[in-house]
C-alpha positions as CSV (number, residue, x, y, z in Angstrom):
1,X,3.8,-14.4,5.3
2,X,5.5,-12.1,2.7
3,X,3.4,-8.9,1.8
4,X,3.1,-10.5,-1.8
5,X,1.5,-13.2,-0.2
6,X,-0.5,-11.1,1.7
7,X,-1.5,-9.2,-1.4
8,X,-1.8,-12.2,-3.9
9,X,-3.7,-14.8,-1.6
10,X,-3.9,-17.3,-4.9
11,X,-0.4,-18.5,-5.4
12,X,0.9,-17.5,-8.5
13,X,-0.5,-15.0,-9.7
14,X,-0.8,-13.6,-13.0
15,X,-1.3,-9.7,-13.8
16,X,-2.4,-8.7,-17.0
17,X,-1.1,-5.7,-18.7
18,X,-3.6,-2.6,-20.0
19,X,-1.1,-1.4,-22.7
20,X,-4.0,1.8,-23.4
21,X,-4.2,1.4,-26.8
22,X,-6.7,3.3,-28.7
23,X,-7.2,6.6,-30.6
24,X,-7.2,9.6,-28.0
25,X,-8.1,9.6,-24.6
26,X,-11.9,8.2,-24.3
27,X,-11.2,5.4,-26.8
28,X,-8.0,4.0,-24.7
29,X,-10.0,4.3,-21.8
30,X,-13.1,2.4,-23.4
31,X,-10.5,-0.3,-24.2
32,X,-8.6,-0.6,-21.0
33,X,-12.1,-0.8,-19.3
34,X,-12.7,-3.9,-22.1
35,X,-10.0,-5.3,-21.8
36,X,-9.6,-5.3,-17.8
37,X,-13.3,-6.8,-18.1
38,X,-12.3,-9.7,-19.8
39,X,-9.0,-10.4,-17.6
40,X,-11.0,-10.2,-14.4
41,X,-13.3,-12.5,-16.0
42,X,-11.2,-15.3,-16.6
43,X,-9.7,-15.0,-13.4
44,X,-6.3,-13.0,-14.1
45,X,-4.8,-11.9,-10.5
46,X,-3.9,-8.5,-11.4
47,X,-4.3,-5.5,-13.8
48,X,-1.2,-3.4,-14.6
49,X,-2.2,0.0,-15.9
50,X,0.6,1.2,-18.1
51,X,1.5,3.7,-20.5
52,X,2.9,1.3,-23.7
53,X,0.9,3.3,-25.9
54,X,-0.4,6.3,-23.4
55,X,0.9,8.7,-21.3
56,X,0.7,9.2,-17.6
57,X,-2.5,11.1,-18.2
58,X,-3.9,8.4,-19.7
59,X,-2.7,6.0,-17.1
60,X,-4.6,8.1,-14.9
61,X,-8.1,8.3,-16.5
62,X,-7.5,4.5,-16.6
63,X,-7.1,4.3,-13.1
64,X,-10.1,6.4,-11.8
65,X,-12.2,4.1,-14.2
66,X,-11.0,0.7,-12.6
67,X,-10.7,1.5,-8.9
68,X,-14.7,2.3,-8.9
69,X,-15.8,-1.3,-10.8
70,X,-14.8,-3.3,-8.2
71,X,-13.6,-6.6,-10.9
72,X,-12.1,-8.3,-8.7
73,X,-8.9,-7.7,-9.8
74,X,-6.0,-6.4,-7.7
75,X,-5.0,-3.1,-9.6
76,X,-1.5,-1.8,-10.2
77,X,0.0,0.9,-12.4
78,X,3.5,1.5,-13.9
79,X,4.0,4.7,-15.5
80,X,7.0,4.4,-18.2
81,X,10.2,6.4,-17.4
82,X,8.5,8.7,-15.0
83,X,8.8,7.0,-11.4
84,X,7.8,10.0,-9.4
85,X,4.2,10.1,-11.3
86,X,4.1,6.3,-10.8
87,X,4.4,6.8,-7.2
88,X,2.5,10.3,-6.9
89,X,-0.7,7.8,-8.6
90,X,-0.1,5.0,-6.0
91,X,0.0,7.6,-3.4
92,X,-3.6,9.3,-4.8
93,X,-5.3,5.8,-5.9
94,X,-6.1,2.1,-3.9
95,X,-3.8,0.2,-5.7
96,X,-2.4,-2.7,-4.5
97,X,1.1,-2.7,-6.4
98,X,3.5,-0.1,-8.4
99,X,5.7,-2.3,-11.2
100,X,9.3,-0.2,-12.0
101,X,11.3,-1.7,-14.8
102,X,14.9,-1.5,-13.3
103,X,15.2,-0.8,-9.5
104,X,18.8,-1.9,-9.7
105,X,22.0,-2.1,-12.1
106,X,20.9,0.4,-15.2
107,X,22.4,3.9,-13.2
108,X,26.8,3.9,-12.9
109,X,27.0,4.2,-9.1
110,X,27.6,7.5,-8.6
111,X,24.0,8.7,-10.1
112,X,22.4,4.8,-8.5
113,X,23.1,6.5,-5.0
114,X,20.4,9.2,-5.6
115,X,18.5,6.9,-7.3
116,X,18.4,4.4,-4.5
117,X,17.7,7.4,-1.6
118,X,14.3,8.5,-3.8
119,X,13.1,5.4,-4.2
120,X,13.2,4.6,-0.7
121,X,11.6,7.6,0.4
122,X,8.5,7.1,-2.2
123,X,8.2,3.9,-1.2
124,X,7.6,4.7,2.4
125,X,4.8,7.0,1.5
126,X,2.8,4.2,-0.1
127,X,1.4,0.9,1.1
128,X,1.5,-0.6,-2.4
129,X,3.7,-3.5,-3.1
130,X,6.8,-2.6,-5.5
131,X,7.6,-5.3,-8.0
132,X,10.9,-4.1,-9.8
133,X,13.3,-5.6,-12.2
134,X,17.1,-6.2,-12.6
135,X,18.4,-6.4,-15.6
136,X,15.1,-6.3,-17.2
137,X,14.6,-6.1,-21.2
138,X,15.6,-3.0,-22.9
139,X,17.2,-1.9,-19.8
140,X,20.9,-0.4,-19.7
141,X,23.5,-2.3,-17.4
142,X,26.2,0.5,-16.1
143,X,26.2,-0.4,-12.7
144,X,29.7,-1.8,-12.8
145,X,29.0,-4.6,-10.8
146,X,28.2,-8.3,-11.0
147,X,24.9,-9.4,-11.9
148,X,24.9,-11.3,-8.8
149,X,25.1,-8.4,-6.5
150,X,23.0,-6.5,-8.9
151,X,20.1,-9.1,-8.4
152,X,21.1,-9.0,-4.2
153,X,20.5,-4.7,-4.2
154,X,17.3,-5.3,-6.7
155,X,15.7,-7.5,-4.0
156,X,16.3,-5.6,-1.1
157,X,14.3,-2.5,-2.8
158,X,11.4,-4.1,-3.1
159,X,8.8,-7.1,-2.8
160,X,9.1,-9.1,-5.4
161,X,11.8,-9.2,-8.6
162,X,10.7,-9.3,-12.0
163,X,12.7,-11.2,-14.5
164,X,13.2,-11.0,-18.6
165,X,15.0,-12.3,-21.3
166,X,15.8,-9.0,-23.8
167,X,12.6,-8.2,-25.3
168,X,9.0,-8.1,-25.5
169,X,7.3,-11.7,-26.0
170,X,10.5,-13.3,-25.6
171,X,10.4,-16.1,-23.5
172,X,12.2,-15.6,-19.6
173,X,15.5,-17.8,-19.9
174,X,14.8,-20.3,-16.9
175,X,18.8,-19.7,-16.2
176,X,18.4,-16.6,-15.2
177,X,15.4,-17.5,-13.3
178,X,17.8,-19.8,-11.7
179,X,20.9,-17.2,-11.1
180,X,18.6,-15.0,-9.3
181,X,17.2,-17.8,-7.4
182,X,20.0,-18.5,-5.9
183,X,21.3,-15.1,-4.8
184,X,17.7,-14.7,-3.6
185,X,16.5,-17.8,-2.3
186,X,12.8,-18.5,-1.4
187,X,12.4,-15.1,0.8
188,X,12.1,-12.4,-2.6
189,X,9.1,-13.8,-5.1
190,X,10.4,-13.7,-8.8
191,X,7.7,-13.3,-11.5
192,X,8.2,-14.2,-15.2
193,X,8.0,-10.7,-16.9
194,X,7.8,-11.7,-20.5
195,X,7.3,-14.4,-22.8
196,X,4.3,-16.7,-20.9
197,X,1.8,-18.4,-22.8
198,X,0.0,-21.6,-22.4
199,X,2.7,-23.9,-23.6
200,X,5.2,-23.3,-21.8
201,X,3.2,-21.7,-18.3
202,X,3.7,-25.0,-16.7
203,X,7.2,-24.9,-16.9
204,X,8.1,-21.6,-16.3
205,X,5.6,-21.3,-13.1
206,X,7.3,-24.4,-11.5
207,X,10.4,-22.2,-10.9
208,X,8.7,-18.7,-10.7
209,X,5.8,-17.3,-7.8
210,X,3.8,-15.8,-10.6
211,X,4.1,-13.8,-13.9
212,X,3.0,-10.4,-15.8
213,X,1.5,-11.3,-18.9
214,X,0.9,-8.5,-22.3
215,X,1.6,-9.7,-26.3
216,X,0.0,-13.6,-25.2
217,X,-3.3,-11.9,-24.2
218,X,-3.4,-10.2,-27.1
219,X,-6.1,-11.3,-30.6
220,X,-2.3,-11.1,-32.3
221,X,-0.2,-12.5,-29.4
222,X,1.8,-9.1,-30.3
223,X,1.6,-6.0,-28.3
224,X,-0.2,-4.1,-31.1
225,X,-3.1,-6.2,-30.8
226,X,-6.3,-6.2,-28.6
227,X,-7.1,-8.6,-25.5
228,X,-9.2,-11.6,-26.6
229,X,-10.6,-13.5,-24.1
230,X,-10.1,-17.0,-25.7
231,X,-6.2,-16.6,-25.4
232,X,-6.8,-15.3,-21.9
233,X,-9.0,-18.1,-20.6
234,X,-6.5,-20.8,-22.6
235,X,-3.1,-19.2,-20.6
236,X,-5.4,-19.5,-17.3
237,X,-6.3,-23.0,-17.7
238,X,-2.4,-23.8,-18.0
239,X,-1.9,-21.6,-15.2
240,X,-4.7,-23.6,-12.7
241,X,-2.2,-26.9,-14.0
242,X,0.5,-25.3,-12.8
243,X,-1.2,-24.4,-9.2
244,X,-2.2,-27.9,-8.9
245,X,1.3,-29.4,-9.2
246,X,2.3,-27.4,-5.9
């Protein structure tokens, strides 16, 4: 078995995003607290702290708060443009997985070198899982190389790929689901990384191994919003459809 599999025992798994919205400090962390309440409660997988609308400060408090309440809830953290405090957190706090938005094909190769050595090295400090993307949304592409052998270099960094169309809410294109399912084959778990929501969760889980999930969960479906637990426990009912067609 995988070390995703061994992490997530239920198979796809969703993680829900803490976005740590809020005014100041004690409010985002009142709301992340809510908000990962009502996602454990309706059975969401995971619970990726992240600093959308924080900082890595933030992030932190967050993360203090949620590896004491015992929800149920595997807990992971990615802290925005700032890898080595994403790591340095993992290193400091039980959480089960780091997310990094490009682990392959946004550095031209000379800088990607570097790149590739640090992130090795942090890795093998932690025993978190690393779930990374190539050619993720809002990402740069300067490698120089094919996406193909992009995707190939991505997988090999860490434990499971994580796959966009170009923005925020925007549904995954399935093709590219497809592309780097056939460079990878069945041995690298892809999750959906944008865009899932209860109609078309059936669909898209048939091809992926799971899916991180923000704007859907959300009272607006839109990132601004706040996490309402109808929407939550709607996406989750399409999600158990989708584990029952396996």
């Amino acid at each position: 078995m995988s070390r995703f599999g061994e992490t997530f025992t239920t198979s796809k798994p969703i993680l829900g995003m803490l976005h740590l919205s809020g005014d100041g400090p004690a409010a985002k962390r009142a709301q992340a607290e809510e908000e990962a309440r009502i996602m454990a409660g309706e059975g969401v997988d995971g619970l990726v702290v992240e600093n959308y609308f924080g900082d890595a400060d933030d992030v932190e408090r967050v993360l203090e708060r949620l590896c004491v309440l015992d929800l149920g809830s595997k807990i992971g953290v990615n802290v925005l443009r700032d890898n080595e405090r994403a790591f340095a957190l993992a290193e400091q706090y039980p959480v089960a997985f780091l997310q990094v938005d490009s682990v392959a094909g946004h550095l031209p190769p000379e800088a990607d070198m570097t790149f590739a050595a640090d992130l090795a090295a942090r890795r093998a400090k932690v025993r978190a899982l690393l779930l990374g993307g190539v050619r993720f949304k809002y990402q740069p592409i300067l490698s120089g190389r094919p996406e193909e052998e992009d995707v190939r270099i991505g997988a090999a960094r860490c434990d499971g790929l994580v796959v966009t169309s170009d923005a925020t809410g925007q549904p995954t294109d399935m093709e590219k689901v497809a592309r780097f399912r056939s460079v990878t084959g069945a041995g690298t778990p892809l999750l959906i990384g944008a865009g899932l929501t209860e109609a078309n969760a059936v669909e898209q889980l048939a091809e992926a191994d799971g899916a991180i999930v923000g704007s859907w969960f959300k009272d607006s479906h839109k990132d601004t919003g706040r996490v309402e637990a109808a929407h939550v426990a709607r996406l989750m009912r399409a999600v158990r459809t989708a584990r029952s067609a396996i």
